[in-house]
GUMIVEX-100051 format. One line per field, with one value per residue: x, y, z of N, C-alpha, C, O, CB in turn; chain. Coordinates in steps of 0.02 Angstrom, whole numbers, plus 50000, padded with zeros to 5 digits. Glycine has a CB too. Layout:
GUMIVEX-100051
n.u: c(X ...) .
n.v: c(Y ...) .
n.w: c(Z ...) .
ca.u: c(X ...) .
ca.v: c(Y ...) .
ca.w: c(Z ...) .
c.u: c(X ...) .
c.v: c(Y ...) .
c.w: c(Z ...) .
o.u: c(X ...) .
o.v: c(Y ...) .
o.w: c(Z ...) .
cb.u: c(X ...) .
cb.v: c(Y ...) .
cb.w: c(Z ...) .
ch: c(A ...) .
//
This chain:
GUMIVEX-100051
n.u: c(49155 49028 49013 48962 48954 48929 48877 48934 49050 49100 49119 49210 49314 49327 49339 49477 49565 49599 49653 49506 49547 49642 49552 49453 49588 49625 49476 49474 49605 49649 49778 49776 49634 49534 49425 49307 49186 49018 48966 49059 49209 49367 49462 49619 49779 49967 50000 50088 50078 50134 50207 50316 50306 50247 50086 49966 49804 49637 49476 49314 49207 49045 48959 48855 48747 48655 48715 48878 48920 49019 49072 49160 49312 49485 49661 49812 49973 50042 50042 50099 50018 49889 49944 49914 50011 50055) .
n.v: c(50322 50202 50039 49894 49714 49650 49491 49427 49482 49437 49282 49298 49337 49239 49128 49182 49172 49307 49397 49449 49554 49602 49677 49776 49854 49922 49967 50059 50152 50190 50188 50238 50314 50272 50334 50219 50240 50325 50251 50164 50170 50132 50066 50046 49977 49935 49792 49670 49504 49431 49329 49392 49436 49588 49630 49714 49756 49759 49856 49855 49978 50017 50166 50256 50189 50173 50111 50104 49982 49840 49797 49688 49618 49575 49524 49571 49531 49622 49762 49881 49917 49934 50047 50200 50349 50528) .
n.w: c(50477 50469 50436 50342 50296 50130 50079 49988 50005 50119 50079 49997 50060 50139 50085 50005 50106 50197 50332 50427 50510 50461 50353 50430 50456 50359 50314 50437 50426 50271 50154 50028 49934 49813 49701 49611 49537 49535 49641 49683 49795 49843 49943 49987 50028 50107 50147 50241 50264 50319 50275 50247 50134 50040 50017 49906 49981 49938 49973 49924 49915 49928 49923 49916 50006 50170 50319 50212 50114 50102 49976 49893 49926 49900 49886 49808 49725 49624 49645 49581 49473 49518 49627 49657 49637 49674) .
ca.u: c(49103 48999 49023 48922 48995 48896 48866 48987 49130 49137 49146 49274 49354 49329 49402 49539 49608 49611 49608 49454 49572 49682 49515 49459 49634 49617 49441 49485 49622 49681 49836 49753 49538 49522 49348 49297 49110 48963 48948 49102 49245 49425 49522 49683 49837 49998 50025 50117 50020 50137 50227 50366 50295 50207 50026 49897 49730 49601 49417 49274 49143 48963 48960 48795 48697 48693 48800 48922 48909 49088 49039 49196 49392 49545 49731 49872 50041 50018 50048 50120 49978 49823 49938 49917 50083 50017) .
ca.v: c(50295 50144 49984 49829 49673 49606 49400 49432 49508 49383 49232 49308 49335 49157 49096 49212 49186 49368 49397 49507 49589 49683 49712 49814 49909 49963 50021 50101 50209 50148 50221 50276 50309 50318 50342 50188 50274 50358 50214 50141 50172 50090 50102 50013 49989 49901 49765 49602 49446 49358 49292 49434 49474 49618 49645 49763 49738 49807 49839 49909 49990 50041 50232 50280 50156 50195 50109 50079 49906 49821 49743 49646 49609 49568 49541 49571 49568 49682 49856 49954 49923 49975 50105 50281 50399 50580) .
ca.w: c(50435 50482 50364 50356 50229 50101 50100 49931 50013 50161 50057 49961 50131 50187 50002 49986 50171 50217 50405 50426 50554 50420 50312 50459 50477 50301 50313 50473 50406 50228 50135 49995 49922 49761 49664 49554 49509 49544 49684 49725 49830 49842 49997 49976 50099 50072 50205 50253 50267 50375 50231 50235 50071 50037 49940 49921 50005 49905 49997 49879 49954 49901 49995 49916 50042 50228 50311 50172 50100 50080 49898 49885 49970 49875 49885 49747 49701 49573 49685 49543 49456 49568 49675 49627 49653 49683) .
c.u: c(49088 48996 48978 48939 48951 48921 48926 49085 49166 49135 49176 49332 49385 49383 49449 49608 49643 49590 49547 49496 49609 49621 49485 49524 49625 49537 49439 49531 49685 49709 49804 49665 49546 49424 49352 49258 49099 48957 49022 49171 49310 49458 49555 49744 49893 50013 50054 50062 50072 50209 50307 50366 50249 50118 49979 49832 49660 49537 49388 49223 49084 48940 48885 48736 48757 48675 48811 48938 49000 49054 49098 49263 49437 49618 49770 49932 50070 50004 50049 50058 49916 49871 49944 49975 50047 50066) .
c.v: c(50223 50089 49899 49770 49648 49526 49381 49425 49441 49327 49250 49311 49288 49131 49113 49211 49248 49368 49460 49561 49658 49713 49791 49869 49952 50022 50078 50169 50175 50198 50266 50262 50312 50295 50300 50220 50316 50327 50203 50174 50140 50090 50024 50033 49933 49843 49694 49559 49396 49308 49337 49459 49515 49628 49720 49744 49780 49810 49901 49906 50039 50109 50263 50259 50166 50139 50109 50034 49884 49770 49681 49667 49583 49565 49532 49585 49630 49763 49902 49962 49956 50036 50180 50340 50476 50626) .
c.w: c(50458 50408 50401 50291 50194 50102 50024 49969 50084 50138 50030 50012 50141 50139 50011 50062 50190 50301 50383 50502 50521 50378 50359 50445 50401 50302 50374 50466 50331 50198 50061 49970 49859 49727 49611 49476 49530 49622 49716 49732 49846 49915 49996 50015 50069 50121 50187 50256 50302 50330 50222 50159 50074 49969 49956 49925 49965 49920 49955 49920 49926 49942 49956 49974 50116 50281 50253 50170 50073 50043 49889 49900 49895 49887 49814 49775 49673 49600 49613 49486 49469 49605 49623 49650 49652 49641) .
o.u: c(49136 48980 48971 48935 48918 48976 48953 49137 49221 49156 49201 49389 49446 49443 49487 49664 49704 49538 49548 49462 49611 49628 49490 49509 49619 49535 49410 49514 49740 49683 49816 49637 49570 49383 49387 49272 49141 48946 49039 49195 49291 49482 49530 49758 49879 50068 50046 50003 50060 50246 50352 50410 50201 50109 49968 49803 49648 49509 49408 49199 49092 48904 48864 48689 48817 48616 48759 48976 49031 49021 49076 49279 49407 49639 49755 49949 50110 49966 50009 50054 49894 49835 49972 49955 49997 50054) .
o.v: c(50185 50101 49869 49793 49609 49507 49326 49394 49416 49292 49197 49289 49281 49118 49069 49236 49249 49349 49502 49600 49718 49772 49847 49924 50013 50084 50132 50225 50148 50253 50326 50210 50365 50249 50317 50225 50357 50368 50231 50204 50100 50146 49968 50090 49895 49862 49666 49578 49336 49266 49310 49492 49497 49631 49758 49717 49839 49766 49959 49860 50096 50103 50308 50296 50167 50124 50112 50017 49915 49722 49625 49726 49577 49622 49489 49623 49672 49806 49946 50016 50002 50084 50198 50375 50473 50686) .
o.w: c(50465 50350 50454 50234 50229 50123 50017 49965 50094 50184 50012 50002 50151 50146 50031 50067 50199 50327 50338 50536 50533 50363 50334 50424 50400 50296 50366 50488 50338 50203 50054 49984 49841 49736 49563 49416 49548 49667 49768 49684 49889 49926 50001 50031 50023 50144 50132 50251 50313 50355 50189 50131 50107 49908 50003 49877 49980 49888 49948 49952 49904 49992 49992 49988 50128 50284 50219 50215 50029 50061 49876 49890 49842 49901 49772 49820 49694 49578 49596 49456 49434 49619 49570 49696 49616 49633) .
cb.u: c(49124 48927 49147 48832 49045 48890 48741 48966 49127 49117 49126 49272 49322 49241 49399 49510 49657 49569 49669 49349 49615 49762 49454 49451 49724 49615 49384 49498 49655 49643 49906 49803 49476 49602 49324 49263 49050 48902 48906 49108 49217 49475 49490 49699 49798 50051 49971 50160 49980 50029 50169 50428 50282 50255 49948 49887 49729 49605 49409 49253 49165 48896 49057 48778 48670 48673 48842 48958 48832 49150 49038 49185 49392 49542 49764 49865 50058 49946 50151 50210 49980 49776 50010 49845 50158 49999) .
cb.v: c(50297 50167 49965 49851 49613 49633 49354 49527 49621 49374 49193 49375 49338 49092 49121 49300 49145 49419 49425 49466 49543 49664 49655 49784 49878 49901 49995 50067 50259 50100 50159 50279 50377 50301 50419 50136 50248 50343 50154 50080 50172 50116 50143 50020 49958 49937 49763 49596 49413 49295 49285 49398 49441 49660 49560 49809 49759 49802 49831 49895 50018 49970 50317 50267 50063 50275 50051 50095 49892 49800 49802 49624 49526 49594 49498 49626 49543 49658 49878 49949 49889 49910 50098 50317 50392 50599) .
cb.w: c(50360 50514 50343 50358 50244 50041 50087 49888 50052 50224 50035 49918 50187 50190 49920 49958 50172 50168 50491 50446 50591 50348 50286 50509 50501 50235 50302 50512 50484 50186 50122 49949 49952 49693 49635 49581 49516 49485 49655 49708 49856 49785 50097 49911 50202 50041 50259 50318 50180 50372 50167 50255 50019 50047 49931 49873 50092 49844 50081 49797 50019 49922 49999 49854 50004 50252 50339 50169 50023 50135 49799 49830 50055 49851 49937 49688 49667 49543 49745 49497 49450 49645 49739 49650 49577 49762) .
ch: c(A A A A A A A A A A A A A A A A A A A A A A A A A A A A A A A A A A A A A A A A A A A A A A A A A A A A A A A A A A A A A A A A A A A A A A A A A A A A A A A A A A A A A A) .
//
């Protein structure tokens, strides 16, 4: 799937000091999808940041519009919260 970032998600980028290197690895193949909406899209991964601590990366994406608009980035602590156990 082809992705293009909204002017949202990369100042949240810039702010939040996320490389745009791991945002890629997530939307390239992220650990889990889950369905917000009608519209949006979750894909979430659990990774390092360097820090030897772990978070969860959280990239929402707009999959009705083509490409697929990355609406907004995120990191948390807060795993057990957002991850979903199957």
């Amino acid at each position: 799937m082809n992705f293009r970032f909204s002017s949202h998600a990369l100042e949240e980028i810039e702010k939040r000091k996320i490389p745009i290197s791991l945002v890629e690895v997530v939307l390239e193949n992220p650990q889990q999808t889950l369905q917000q909406d009608e519209e949006i899209t979750v894909y979430q991964s659990q990774l390092a940041f360097g820090t030897g601590k772990h978070y969860l990366l959280r990239v929402f994406i707009n999959i009705t519009i083509d490409p697929a608009v990355v609406a907004t980035v995120y990191r948390t602590s807060q795993i057990k919260k957002h991850w979903r156990n199957p």
